[in-house]
gemmi code that builds the backbone of each chain (N, CA, C; Angstrom):
import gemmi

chains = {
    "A": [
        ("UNK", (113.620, 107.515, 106.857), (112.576, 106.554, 106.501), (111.264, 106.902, 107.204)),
        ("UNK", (110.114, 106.609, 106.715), (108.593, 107.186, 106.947), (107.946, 105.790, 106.460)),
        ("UNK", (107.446, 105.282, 106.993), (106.845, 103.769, 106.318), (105.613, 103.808, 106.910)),
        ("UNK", (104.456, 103.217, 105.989), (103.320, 102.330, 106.799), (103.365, 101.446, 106.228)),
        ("UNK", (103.218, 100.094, 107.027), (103.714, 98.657, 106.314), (102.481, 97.999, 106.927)),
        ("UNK", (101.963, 97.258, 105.934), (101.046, 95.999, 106.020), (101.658, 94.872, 106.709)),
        ("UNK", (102.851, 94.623, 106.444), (103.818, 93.321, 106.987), (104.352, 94.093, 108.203)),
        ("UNK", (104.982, 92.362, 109.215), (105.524, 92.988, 110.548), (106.934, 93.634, 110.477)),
        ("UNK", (107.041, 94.669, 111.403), (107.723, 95.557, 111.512), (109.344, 94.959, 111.953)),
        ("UNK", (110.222, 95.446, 111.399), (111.550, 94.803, 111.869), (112.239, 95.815, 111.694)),
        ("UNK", (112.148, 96.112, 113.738), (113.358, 97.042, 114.382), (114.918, 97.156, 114.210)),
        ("UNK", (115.730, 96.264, 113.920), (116.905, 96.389, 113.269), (116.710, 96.976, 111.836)),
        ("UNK", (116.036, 97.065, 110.953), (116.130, 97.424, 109.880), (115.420, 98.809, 109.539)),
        ("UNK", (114.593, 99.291, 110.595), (114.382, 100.930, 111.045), (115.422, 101.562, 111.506)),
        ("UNK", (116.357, 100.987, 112.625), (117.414, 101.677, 113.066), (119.070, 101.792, 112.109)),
        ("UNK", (119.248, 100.658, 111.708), (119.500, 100.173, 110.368), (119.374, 101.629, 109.578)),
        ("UNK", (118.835, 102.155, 109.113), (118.305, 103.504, 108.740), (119.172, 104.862, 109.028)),
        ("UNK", (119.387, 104.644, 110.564), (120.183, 106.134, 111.551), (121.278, 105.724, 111.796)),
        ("UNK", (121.439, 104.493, 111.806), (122.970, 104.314, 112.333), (123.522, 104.507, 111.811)),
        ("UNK", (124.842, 105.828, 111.505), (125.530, 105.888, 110.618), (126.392, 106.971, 111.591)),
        ("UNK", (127.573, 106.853, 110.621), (129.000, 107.242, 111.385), (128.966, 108.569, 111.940)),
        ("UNK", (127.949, 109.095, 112.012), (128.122, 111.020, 112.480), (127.433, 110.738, 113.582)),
        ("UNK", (126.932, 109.484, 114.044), (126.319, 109.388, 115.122), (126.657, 108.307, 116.571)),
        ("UNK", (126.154, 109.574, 117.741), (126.962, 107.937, 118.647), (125.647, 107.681, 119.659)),
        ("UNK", (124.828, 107.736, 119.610), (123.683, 107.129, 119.799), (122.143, 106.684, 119.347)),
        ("UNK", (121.548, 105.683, 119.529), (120.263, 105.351, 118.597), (119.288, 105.126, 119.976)),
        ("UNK", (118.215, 106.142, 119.639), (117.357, 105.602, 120.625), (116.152, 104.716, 119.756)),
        ("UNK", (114.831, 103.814, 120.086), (114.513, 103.179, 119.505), (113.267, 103.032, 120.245)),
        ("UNK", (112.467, 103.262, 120.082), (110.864, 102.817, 120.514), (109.900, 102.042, 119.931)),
        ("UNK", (109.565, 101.487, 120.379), (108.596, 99.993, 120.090), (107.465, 99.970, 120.866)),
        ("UNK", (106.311, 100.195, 120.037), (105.071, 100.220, 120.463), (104.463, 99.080, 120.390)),
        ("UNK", (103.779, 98.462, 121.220), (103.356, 96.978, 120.990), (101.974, 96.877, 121.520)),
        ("UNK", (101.407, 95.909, 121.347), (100.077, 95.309, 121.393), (99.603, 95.127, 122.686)),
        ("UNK", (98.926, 95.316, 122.882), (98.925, 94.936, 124.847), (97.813, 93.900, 124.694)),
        ("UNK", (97.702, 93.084, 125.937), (96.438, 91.857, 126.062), (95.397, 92.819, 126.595)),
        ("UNK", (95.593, 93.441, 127.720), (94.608, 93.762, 128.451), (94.304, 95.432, 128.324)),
        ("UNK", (93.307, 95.803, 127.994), (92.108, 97.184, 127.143), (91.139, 97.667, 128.068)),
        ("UNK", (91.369, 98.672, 129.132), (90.212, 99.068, 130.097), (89.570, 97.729, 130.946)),
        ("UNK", (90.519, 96.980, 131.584), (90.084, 95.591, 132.142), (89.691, 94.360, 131.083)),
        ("UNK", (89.805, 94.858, 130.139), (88.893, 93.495, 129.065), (90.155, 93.166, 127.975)),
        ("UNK", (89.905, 92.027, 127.823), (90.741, 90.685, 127.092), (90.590, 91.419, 125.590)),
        ("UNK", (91.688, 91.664, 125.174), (91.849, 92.213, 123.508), (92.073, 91.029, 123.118)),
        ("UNK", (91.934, 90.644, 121.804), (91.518, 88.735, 120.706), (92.868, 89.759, 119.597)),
        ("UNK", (92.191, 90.968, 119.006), (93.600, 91.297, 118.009), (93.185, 92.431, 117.712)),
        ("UNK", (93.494, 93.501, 117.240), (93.752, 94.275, 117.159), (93.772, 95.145, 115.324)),
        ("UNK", (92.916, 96.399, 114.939), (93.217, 96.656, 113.513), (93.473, 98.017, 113.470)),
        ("UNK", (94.518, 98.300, 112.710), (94.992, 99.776, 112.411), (94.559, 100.322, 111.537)),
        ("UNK", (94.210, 100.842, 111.427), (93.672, 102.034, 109.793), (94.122, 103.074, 109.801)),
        ("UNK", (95.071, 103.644, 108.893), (95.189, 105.456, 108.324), (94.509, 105.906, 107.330)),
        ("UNK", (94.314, 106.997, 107.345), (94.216, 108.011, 106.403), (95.823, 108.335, 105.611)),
        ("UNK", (96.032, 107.315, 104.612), (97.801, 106.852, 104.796), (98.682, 108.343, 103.986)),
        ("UNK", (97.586, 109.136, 102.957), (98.408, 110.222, 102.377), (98.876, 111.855, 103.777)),
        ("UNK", (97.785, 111.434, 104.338), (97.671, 112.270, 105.568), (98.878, 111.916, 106.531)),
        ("UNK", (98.977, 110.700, 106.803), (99.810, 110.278, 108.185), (101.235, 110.321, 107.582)),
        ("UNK", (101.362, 109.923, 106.459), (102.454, 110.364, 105.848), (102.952, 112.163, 106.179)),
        ("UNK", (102.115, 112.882, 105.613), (102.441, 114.073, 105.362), (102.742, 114.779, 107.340)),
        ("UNK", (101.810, 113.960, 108.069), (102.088, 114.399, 109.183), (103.103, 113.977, 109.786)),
        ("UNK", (104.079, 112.905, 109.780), (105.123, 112.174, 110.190), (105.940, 113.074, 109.508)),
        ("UNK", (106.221, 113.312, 108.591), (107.022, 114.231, 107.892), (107.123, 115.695, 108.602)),
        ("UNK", (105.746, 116.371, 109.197), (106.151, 117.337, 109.912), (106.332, 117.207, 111.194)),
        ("UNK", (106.408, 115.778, 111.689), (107.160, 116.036, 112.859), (108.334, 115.724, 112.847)),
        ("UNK", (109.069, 115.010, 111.805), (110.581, 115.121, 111.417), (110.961, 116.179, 111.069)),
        ("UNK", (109.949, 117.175, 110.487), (110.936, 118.626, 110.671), (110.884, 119.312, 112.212)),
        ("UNK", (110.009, 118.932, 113.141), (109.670, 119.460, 114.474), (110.693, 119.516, 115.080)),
        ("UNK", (111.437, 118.009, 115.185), (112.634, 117.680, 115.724), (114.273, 118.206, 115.052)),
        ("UNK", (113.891, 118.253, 113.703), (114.951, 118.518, 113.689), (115.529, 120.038, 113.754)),
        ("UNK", (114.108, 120.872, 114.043), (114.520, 122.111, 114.351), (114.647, 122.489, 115.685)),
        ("UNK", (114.158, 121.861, 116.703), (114.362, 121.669, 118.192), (115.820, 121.074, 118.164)),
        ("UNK", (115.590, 119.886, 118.137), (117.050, 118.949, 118.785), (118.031, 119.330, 117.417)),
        ("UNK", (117.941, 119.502, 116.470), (118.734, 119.149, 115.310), (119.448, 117.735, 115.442)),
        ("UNK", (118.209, 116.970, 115.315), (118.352, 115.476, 114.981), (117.861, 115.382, 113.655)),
        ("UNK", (119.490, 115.128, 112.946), (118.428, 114.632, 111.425), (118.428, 113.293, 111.071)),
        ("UNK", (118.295, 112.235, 112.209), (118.358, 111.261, 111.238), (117.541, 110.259, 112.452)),
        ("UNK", (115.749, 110.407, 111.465), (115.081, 109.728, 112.344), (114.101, 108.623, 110.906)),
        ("UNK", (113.685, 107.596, 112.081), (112.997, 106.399, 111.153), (111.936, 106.524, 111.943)),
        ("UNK", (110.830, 106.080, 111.087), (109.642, 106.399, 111.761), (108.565, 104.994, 110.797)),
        ("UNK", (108.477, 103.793, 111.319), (108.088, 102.845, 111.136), (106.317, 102.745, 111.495)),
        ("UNK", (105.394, 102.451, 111.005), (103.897, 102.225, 111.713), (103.468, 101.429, 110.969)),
        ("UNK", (102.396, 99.728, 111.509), (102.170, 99.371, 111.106), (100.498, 98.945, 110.732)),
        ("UNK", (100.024, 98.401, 109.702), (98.450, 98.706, 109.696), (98.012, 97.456, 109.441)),
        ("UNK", (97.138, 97.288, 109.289), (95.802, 96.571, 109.274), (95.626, 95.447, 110.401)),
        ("UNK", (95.948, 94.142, 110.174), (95.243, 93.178, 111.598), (96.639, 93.049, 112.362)),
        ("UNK", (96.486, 93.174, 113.327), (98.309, 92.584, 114.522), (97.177, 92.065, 115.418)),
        ("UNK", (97.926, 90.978, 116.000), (97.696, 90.000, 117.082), (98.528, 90.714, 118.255)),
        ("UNK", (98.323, 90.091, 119.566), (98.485, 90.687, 120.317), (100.548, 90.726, 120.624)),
        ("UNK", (100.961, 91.422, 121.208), (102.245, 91.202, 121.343), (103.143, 91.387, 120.019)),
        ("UNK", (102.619, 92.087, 119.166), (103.148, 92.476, 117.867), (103.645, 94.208, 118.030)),
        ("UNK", (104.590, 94.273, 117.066), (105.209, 95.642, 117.204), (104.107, 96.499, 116.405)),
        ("UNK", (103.375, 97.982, 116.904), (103.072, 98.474, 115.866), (103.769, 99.736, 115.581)),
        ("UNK", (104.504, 99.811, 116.356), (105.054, 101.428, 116.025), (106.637, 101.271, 116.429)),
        ("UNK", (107.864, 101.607, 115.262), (109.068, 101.698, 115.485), (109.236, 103.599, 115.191)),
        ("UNK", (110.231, 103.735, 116.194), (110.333, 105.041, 116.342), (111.836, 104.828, 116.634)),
        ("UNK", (112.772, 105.527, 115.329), (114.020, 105.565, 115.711), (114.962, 107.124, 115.409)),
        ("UNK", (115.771, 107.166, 116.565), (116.319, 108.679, 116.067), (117.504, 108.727, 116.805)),
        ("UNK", (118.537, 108.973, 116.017), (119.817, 109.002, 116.377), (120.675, 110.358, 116.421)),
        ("UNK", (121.413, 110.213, 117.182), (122.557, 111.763, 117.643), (123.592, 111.825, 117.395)),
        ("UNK", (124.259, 112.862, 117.284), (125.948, 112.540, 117.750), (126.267, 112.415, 119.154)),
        ("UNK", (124.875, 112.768, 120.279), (125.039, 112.458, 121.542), (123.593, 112.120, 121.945)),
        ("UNK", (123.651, 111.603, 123.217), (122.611, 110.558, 123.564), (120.942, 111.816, 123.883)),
        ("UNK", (121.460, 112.835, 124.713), (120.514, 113.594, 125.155), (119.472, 113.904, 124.071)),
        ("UNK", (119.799, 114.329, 122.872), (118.852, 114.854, 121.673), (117.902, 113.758, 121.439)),
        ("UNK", (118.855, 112.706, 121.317), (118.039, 110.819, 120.757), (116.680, 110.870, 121.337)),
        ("UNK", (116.991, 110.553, 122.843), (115.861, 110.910, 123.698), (115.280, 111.704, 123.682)),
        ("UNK", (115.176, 112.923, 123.644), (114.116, 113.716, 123.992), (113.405, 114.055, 122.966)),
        ("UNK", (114.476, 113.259, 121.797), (113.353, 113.691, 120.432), (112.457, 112.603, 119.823)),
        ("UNK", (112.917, 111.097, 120.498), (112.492, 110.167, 120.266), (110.882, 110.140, 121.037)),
        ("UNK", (111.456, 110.976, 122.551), (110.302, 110.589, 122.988), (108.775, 111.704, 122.325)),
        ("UNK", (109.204, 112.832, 122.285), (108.689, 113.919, 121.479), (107.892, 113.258, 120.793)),
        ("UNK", (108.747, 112.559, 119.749), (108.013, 112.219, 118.259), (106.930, 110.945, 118.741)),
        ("UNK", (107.109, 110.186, 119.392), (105.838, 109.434, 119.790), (104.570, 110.050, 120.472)),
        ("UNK", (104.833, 110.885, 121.344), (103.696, 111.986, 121.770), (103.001, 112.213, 120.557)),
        ("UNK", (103.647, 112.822, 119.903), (103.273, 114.333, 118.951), (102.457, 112.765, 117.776)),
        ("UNK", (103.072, 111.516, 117.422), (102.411, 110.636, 116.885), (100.534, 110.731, 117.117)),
        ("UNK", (101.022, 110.285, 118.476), (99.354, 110.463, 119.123), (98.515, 111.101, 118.980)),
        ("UNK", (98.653, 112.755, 119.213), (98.137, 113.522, 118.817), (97.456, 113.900, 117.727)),
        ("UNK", (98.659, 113.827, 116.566), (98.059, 114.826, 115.452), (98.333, 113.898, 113.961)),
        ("UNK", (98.640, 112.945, 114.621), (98.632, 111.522, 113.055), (97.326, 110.394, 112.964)),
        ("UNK", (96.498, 110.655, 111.736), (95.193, 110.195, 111.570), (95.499, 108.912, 111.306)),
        ("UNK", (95.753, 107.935, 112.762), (95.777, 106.285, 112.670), (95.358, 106.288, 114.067)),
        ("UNK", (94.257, 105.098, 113.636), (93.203, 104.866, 114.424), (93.350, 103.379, 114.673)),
        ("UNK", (93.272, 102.983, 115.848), (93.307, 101.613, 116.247), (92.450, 101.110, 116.551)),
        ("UNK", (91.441, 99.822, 116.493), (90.364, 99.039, 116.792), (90.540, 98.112, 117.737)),
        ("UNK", (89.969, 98.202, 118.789), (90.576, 96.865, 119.674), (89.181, 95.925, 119.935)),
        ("UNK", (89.433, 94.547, 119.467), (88.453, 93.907, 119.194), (88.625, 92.643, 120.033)),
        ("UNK", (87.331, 92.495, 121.536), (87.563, 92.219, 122.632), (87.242, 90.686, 122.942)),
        ("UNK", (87.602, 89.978, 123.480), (87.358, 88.445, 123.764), (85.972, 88.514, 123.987)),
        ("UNK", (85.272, 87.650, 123.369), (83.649, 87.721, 123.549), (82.875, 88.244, 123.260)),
        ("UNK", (83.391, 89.148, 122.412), (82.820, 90.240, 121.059), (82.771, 91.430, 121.923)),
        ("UNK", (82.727, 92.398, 120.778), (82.627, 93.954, 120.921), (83.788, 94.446, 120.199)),
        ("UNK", (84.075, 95.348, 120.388), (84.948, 96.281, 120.420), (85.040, 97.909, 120.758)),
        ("UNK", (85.896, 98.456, 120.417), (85.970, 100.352, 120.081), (87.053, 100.639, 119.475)),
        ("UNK", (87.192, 101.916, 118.821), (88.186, 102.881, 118.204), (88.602, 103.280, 118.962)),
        ("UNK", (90.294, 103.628, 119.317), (91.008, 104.876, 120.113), (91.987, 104.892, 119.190)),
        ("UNK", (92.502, 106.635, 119.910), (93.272, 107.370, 119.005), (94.585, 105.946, 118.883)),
        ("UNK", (95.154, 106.398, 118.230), (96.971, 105.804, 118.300), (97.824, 106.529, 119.220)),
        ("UNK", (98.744, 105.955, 120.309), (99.343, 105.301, 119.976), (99.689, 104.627, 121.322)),
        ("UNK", (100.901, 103.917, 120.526), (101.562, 103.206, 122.405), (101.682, 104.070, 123.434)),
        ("UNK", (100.954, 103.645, 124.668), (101.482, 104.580, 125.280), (102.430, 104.170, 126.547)),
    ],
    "B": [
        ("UNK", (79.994, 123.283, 93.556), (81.473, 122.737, 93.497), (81.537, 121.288, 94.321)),
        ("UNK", (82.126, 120.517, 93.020), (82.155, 118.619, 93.866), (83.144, 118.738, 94.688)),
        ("UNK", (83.285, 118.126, 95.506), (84.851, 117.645, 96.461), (84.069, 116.512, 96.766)),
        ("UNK", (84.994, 115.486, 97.358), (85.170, 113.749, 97.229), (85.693, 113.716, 98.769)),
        ("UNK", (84.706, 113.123, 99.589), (84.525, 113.279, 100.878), (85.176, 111.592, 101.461)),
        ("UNK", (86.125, 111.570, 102.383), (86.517, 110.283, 102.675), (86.389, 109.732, 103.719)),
        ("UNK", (86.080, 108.626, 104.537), (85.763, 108.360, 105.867), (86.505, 107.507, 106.237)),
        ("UNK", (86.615, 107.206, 107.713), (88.045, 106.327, 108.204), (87.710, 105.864, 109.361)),
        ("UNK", (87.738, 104.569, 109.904), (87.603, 104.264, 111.251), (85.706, 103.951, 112.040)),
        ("UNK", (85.908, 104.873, 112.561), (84.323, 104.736, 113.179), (83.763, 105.764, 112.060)),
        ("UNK", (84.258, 106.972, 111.502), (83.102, 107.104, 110.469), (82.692, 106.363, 109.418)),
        ("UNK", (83.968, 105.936, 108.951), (83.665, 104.898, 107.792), (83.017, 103.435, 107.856)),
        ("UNK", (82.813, 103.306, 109.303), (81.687, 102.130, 110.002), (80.247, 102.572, 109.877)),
        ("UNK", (80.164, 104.045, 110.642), (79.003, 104.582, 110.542), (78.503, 104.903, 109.820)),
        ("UNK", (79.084, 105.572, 108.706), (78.804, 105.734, 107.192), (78.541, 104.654, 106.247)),
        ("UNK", (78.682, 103.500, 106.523), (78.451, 102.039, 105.432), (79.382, 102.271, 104.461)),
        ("UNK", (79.888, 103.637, 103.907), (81.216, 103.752, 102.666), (82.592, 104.216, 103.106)),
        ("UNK", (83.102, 104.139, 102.076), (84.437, 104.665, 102.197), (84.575, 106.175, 101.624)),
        ("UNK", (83.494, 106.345, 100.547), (83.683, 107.867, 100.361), (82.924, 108.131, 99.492)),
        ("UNK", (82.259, 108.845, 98.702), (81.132, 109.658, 98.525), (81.240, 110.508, 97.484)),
        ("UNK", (81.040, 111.287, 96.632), (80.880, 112.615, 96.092), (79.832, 113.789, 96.449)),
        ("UNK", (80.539, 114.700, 96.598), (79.399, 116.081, 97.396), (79.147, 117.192, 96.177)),
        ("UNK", (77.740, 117.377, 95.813), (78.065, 118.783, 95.496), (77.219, 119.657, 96.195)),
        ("UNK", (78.052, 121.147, 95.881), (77.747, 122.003, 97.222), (77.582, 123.166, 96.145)),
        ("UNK", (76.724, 124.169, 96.648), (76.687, 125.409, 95.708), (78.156, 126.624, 95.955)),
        ("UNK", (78.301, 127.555, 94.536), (79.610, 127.729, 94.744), (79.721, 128.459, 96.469)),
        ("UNK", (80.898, 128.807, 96.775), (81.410, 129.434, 98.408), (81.086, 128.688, 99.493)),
        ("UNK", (80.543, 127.037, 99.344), (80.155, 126.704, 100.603), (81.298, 126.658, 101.264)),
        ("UNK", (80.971, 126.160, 102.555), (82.237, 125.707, 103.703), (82.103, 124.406, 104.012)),
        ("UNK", (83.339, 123.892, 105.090), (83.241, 122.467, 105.289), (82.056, 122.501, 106.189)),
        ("UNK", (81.502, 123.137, 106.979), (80.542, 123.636, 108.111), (79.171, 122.615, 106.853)),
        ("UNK", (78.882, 123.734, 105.926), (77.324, 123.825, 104.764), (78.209, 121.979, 104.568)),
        ("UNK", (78.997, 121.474, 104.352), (79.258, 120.043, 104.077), (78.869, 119.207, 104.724)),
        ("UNK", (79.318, 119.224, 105.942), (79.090, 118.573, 106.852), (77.968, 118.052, 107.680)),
        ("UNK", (76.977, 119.911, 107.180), (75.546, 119.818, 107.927), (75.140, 118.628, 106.248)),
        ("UNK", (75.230, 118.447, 105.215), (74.550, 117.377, 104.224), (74.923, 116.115, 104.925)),
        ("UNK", (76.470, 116.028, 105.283), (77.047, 114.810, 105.219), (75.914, 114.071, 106.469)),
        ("UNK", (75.948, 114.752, 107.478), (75.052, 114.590, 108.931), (73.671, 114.260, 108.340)),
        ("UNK", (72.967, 114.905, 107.312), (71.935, 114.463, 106.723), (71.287, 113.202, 105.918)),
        ("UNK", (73.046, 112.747, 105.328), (72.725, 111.561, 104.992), (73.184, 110.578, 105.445)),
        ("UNK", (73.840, 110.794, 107.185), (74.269, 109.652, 108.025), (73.654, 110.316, 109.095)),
        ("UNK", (72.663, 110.089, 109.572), (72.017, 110.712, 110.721), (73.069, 110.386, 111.868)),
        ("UNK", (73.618, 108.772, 111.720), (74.182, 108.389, 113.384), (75.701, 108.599, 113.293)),
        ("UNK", (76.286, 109.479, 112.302), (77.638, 109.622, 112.088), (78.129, 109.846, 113.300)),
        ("UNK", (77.550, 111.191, 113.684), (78.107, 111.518, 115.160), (76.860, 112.277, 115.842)),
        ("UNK", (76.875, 111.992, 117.208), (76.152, 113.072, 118.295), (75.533, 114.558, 117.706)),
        ("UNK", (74.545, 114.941, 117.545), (73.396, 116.274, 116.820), (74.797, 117.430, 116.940)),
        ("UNK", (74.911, 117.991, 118.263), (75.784, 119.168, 118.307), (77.293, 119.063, 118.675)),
        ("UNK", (77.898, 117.678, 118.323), (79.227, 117.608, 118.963), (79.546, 118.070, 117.357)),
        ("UNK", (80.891, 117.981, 117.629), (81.778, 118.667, 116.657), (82.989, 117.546, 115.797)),
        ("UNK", (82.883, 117.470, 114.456), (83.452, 116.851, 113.671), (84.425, 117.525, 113.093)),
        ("UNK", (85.858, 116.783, 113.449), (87.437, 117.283, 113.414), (87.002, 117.154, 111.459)),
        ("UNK", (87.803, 118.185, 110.428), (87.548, 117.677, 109.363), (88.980, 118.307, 108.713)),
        ("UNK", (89.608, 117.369, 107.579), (90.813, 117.613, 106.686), (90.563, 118.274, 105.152)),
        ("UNK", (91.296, 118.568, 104.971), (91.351, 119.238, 103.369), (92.066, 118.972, 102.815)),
        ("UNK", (92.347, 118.246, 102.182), (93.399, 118.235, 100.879), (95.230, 117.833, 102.403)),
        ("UNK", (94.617, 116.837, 103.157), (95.646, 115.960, 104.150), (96.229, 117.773, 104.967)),
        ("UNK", (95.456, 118.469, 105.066), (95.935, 119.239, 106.299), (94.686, 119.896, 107.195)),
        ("UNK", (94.679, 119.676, 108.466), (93.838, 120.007, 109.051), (92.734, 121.456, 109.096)),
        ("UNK", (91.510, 121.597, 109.374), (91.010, 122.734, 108.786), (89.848, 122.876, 109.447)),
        ("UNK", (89.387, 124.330, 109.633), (88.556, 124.673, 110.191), (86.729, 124.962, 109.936)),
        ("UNK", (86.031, 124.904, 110.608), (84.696, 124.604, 109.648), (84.141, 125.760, 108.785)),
        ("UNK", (84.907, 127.084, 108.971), (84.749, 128.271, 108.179), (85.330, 128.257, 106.765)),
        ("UNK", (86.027, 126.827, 106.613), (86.811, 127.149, 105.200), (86.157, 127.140, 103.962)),
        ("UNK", (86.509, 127.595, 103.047), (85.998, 127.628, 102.028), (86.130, 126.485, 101.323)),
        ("UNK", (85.590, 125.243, 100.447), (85.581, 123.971, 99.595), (85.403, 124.660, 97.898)),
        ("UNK", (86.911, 123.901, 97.481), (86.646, 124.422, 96.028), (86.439, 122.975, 95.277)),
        ("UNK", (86.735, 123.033, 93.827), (86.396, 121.888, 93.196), (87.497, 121.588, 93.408)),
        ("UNK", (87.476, 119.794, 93.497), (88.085, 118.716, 93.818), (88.888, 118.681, 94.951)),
        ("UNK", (88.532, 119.529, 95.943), (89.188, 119.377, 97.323), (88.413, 117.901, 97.898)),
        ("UNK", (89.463, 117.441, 99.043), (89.450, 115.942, 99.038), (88.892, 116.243, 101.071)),
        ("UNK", (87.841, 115.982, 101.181), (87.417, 116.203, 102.326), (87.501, 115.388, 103.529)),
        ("UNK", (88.006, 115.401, 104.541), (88.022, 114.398, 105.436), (87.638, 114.208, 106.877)),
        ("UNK", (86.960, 113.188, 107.114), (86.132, 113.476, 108.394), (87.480, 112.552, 109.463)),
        ("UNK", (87.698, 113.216, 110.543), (88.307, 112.738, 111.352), (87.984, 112.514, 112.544)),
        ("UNK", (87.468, 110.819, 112.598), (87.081, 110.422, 113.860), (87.944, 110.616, 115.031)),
        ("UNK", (86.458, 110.969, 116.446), (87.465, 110.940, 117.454), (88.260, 110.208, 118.284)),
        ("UNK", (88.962, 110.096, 119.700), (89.834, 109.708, 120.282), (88.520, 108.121, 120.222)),
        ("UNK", (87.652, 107.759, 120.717), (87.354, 106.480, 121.264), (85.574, 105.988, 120.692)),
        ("UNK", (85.648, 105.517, 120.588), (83.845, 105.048, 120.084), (83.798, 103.446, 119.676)),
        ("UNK", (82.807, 103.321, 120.053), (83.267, 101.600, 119.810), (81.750, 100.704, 119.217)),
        ("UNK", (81.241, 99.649, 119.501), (80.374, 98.858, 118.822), (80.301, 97.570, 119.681)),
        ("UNK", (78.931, 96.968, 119.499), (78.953, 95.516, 120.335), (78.687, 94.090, 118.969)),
    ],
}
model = gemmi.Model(1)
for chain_id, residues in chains.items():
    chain = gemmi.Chain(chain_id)
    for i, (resn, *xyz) in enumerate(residues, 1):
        res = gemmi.Residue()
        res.name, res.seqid = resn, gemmi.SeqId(i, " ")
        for name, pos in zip(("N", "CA", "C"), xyz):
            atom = gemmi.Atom()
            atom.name, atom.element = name, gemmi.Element(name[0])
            atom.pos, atom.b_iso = gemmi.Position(*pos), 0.0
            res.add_atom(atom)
        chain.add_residue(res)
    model.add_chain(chain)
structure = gemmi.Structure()
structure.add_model(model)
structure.setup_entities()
């Protein structure tokens, strides 16, 4: 699974996805909203992609992993437009037949998110203002 | 040669649109694009910093060549913000 969803994100039903019988572990990452932005009060928060792009790039980092770890069975959840604070925006799930791969590919694939996937976050500050930074949880 | 130029984030703030039509004489590059695009958004970005740009959703360098209907994309950077 590869999703960008307008609606909130629901982590059982990303992992939901990998869990399946060739596997005996699910790792699961959840990126969330934070209150506080370089000392200053975040009000809410807006995501924007370039969505044919972030697609196509999520896709090559599911082949990244699965030629490193040979993990093939990852969910890769992101969500867009307005989240309030304390909202999930990023599910990241990837499962093994053992625990070591889960991890290191789970964590991989959220890095490599950051980097080189065109979603851009707005953080829009108590008392006006705001700015753009890259994505993602970190 | 047209290509259909798209903006996202802080360019697409700075730019007032979402996207545009370019035409460019034949062999330009994203480079000859970019110096128009800068022309008709003076405050897109900083005179000599450097604008990340996509092609057809894969990343690309400012030497490339733009054919017809390549889908151009400006990719804002890590942080920029507004009051």
């Amino acid at each position: 699974l590869i999703e960008l969803a307008y609606g909130p994100l629901v982590p059982d039903q990303v992992t939901a996805k990998v869990r399946l019988d060739r596997n005996g572990a699910v790792v699961t990452f959840l990126g969330t909203t934070r209150k506080i932005s370089d000392g200053r009060q975040v009000l809410y928060l807006e995501y924007e992609a370039y969505p044919e792009m972030a697609v196509n790039k999520l896709e090559e980092i599911r082949l990244e992993v699965k030629e490193r770890w040979g993990t093939e069975d990852v969910a890769i959840a992101h969500r867009l437009g307005r989240l309030e604070i304390e909202e999930i925006s990023l599910v990241v799930a990837v499962a093994s037949p053992h625990r070591k791969e889960a991890f290191l590919a789970c964590q991989y694939i959220v890095d490599r998110i950051k980097e080189m996937v065109p979603i851009w976050k707005k953080e829009v500050f108590q008392g006006g203002g705001y700015h753009w930074v890259a994505c993602e949880a970190h | 040669v047209k290509v259909n130029v798209r903006f996202f984030a802080l360019y697409r703030e700075r730019a007032g649109i979402n996207e545009m039509y370019l035409e460019l004489i034949e062999g330009s590059t994203v480079s000859a694009a970019l110096d128009k695009i800068r022309e008709c958004f003076p405050t897109l970005a900083p005179p000599m910093s450097h604008i990340v740009t996509a092609v057809n959703t894969a990343y690309v360098e400012d030497d490339r060549f733009l054919c017809d209907g390549d889908e151009l994309v400006l990719i804002p950077p890590v942080s920029g913000g507004g009051d």
